[in-house]
C-alpha positions, 0 to 999 in steps of 0.5 A: 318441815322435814325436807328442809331438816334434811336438806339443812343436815345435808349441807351442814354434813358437806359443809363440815367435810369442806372445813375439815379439808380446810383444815388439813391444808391449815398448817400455820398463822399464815395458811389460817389468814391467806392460805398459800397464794396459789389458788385457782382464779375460779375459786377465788373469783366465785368465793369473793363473790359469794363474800361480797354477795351476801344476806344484804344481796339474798335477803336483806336488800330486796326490802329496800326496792320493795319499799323505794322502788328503782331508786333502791335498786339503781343504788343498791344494785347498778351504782354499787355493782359499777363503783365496786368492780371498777375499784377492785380492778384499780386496787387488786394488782398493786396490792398483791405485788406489794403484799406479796413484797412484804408477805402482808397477812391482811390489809392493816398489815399491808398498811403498816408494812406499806408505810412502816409503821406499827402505829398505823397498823395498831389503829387500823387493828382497832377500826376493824371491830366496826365490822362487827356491826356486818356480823349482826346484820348477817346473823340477823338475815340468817334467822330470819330465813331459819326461822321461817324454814326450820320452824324454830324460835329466834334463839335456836336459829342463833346457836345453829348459826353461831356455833355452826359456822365459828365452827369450821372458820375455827376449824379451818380458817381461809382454806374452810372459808374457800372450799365452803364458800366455792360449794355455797357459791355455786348453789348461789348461782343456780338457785338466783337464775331459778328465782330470776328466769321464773320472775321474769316469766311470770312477772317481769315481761308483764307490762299488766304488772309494771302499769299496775305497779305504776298505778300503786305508787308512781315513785317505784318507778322513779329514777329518784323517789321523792317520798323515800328517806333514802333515795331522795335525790341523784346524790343520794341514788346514783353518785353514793352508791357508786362512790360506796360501792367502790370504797367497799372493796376495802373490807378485810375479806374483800381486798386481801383475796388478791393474796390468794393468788400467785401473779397479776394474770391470775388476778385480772382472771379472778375479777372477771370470774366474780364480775360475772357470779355478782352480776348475777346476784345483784340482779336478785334485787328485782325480787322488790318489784315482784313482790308487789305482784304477789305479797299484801302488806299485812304478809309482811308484819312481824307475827311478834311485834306486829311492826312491818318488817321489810327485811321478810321480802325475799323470804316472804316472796319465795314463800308465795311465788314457788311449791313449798319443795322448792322454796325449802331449797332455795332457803336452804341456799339463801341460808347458804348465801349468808354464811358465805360472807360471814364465814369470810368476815369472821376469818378477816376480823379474827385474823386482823385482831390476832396479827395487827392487834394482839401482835403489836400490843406484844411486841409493844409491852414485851419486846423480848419475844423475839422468835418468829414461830412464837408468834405465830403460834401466839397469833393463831392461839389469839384468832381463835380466842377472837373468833369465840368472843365474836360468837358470844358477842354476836350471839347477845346483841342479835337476840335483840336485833335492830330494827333495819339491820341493813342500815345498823350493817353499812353504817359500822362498815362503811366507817371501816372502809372510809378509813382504809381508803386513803392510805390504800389508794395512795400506798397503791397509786403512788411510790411515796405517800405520806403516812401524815396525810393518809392518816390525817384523812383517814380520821377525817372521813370518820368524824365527816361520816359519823357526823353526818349520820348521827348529827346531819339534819341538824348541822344542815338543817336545810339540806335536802340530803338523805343523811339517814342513808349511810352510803350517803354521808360514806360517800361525801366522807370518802369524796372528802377525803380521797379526792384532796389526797390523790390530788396532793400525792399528785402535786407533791414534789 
C-alpha cells in the first residue's frame, strides 16, 4: 500500500509538472481549445490514442470478453479498431483544410461555420452534454482501480480523481491534455506489452487452457455467442462494431486532433502513429480469456452489494496474474490510462460548451458585444466555469454509479456521435451539402437510436436483434441515415 501511495504521488507530481507547462503555453481561448496547430505528429498520434484508449479499452471492456467471449472481443476489439481507423483516415484530411480555412475551435464550430449556420452549431452545443454520460463510465473505471490499489473508499477515489484532473485541464487546457496525455500514453504502452507478452506466455500459447475454456462454455469461442444479450448474431458482432467504430471518430476530442497539426503530411503521419499505439491497446481485451484461467466467479462479487460485477476483470486478473509490486504499477498506469481520456473529453465538452453554447446564446440575446477578445476572454471565463459543473455534476452521479457503466457510457455517446456524422461526412465529401438534409438526418439517427435502445423488443418484438447493445441500435441509426445523405449528395444536381 505504501508504494502504490508513492508511486500514485510520483505521477500526480509529474503530471501537475506537465499542466503547468501547459499552462505557460496557454495564452488564449484558442490555445485552451486547439493549442497552436503545430504540433509533432508523434504527440498527436500517441495523445489521441491514449484519448481513444481509454478506462473502456484498460478496465471496463475485458469484462464483456470475460462474459461473451471472441463475440465481445470481434466486436469490441477487430470491428471497432477497423471501423474507426478507417473513418479517421476519410475525415481527418478535409476536416483540417476546412477547419483551418475557418479557424473552427471544435466540431460544432466546424459545423456551424461549414454550413453557415449559428443555429446549427447551437444544436450541436447542446447534443455535446450527452458526452456526459462517458464522463461517468471514466470516473467509474477510475475508482474501481483506486480503490482496489489505494485501499480507499468510493468517495475518496472521487474527490482524488475529480479535483485532480479538472485541475490541471482547468490549469492548462489542450496543451496540459497533450504534455499529460504523451507521458500517460507512453507508460500505456510499455505496461499493455507487460500484460500482453506475459499473458500469452503463460496462457495464450496454451492449447491446455483454450480446450479448457471450450470445455467451460463453448459460446466463448464462438464467432457469434447464442447465449450473449449482446453479441447474439453477425449484425450485432461484426457489422455494429464496425459501423460504430467508425462513427466514433465524431467525438469532440477525437476528430478536432486534426487542428492540432499544421498540413495534411503531418496528418497522414499522426493516424499511422496512433493505428500503431491502439492496436496495441486493443489487444488488452485478450485479458477476458485469460481471465478464465486464473479467476473464480465468486472473486468477481462486489464485497459490497454482493452482485458479480464484471467491470473487476482487469483489476481482479492483475491482481492474480502478477507479484503485488507489479501489479501496484500497472494500476497506477491503468489509473493513467483512464485520466488520458478524461482529461481530453473534458477539455472538448468545456470548450464546445464555452464557444458554441454560451458564445451563440450571447451573441443571440446582446448583439452589442461586438469586440472579438471580449469574447474570447468571456469563452474562456465560461470553460472553465463549465468544466467545475462537470466536476460537481460527475462527482454526485458516480457516488451511485450505474450498474455496466460500459453500456450507460456508449449509449449517451453514441448518440453524440450518430448526430455529427451526417453533416460531417457531407460537409467533407461534398462542395454543397445541404444544411436541410444533414439536419433532418441528424435528429433522425437519434430518435431511431434511442428508440431502438429504450423501446426496441417492443416495437419489434420478433426481432432477433441485440437492442440491449448500444452499438447495435447506433449503428442501424447511422446506416439509416448516413447511407441515404451520401447517396443524395451524390445525385443532387
Amino acid at each position: 500500500m505504501v508504494l502504490a501511495w508513492i508511486l500514485f504521488a510520483i505521477y500526480m507530481l509529474g503530471t501537475a509538472y506537465l499542466g503547468y507547462l501547459g499552462h505557460k503555453q496557454t495564452k488564449d481561448f484558442g490555445s485552451f481549445a486547439i493549442g497552436k496547430g503545430d504540433m509533432n505528429p508523434w504527440v498527436v498520434g500517441i495523445t489521441l490514442a491514449a484519448s481513444t484508449a481509454s478506462a473502456a479499452t484498460f478496465i471496463i471492456n475485458p469484462g464483456f470478453v470475460y462474459v461473451d467471449g471472441l463475440s465481445a472481443f470481434l466486436h469490441l476489439g477487430v470491428s471497432v479498431f477497423i471501423g474507426f481507423t478507417g473513418m479517421l483516415y476519410i475525415l481527418s484530411f478535409k476536416f483540417r483544410e476546412i477547419g483551418a480555412e475557418v479557424k473552427a475551435l471544435t466540431i460544432p464550430d466546424w459545423i456551424g461555420k461549414r454550413y453557415k449556420s449559428k443555429s446549427f452549431s447551437l444544436y450541436f452545443a447542446f447534443l455535446n452534454l450527452l458526452s456526459f454520460a462517458f464522463i461517468i463510465l471514466l470516473v467509474g473505471g477510475i475508482s474501481i482501480v483506486m480503490q482496489k490499489l489505494l485501499d480507499v473508499s468510493n468517495l475518496w477515489a472521487l474527490i482524488i480523481t475529480i479535483v485532480f484532473v479538472t485541475g490541471y485541464v482547468l490549469f492548462g487546457g489542450t496543451y496540459a491534455h497533450v504534455f499529460t496525455n504523451l507521458f500517460q500514453g507512453s507508460l500505456m504502452a510499455v505496461i499493455s506489452l507487460i500484460i500482453i507478452v506475459h499473458g500469452f506466455s503463460t496462457l495464450g500459447f496454451s492449447a491446455d487452457f483454450w480446450q479448457g475454456l471450450q470445455a467451460e462454455d463453448p459460446s466463448l469461442l464462438d464467432l457469434v455467442n447464442a447465449k450473449s444479450k449482446l453479441f447474439n448474431d453477425y449484425y450485432s458482432t461484426i457489422v455494429a462494431g464496425l459501423v460504430i467504430g467508425a462513427g466514433l471518430v465524431c467525438q469532440p476530442h477525437i476528430l478536432t486532433k486534426a487542428l492540432y497539426v499544421k498540413d495534411n503530411k503531418t496528418v497522414g503521419r499522426y493516424i499511422g502513429v496512433f493505428a500503431l499505439f491502439f492496436f496495441l491497446f486493443t489487444m488488452l481485451l485478450m485479458v477476458g480469456f485469460w481471465a478464465h484461467g486464473t479467476l473464480t466467479p465468486d472473486q468477481l462479487v462486489d464485497a459490497t452489494t454482493g452482485n458479480f460485477r464484471q467491470d473487476l476483470v482487469m483489476t481482479v486478473y492483475l491482481q492474480n496474474a502478477f507479484p503485488d509490486w507489479v501489479f501496484t504499477i500497472i494500476s497506477v498506469v491503468l489509473l493513467a490510462a483512464a485520466m488520458s481520456t478524461l482529461d481530453g473529453l473534458l477539455v472538448g465538452i468545456s470548450t464546445i460548451t464555452a464557444n458554441d453554447l454560451v458564445l451563440n446564446l450571447v451573441e443571440k440575446f446582446k448583439p452589442e458585444l461586438t469586440d472579438q477578445e471580449e469574447k474570447m476572454r468571456l469563452a474562456l471565463k465560461a470553460s472553465h466555469i463549465v468544466l467545475v459543473v462537470l466536476a460537481v455534476g460527475a462527482f454526485a452521479v458516480s457516488l451511485n454509479p450505474p450498474k455496466l457503466l460500459g453500456i450507460f457510457g456508449q449509449t449517451g455517446v453514441y448518440g453524440l456521435v450518430l448526430a455529427a456524422v451526417p453533416p460531417l461526412l457531407a460537409g467533407v465529401l461534398f462542395k454543397n451539402p445541404s444544411k436541410k438534409l444533414v439536419w433532418t438526418f441528424s435528429v433522425l439517427a437519434l430518435v431511431i437510436h434511442f428508440g431502438l435502445y429504450f423501446f426496441g423488443k417492443q416495437i419489434f418484438p420478433n426481432a432477433n436483434l441485440a437492442f440491449a447493445n448500444p452499438g447495435v441500435t447506433a449503428s442501424i441509426g447511422l446506416l439509416c441515415t448516413a447511407i441515404p445523405v451520401l447517396i443524395i449528395e451524390f445525385f443532387k444536381k
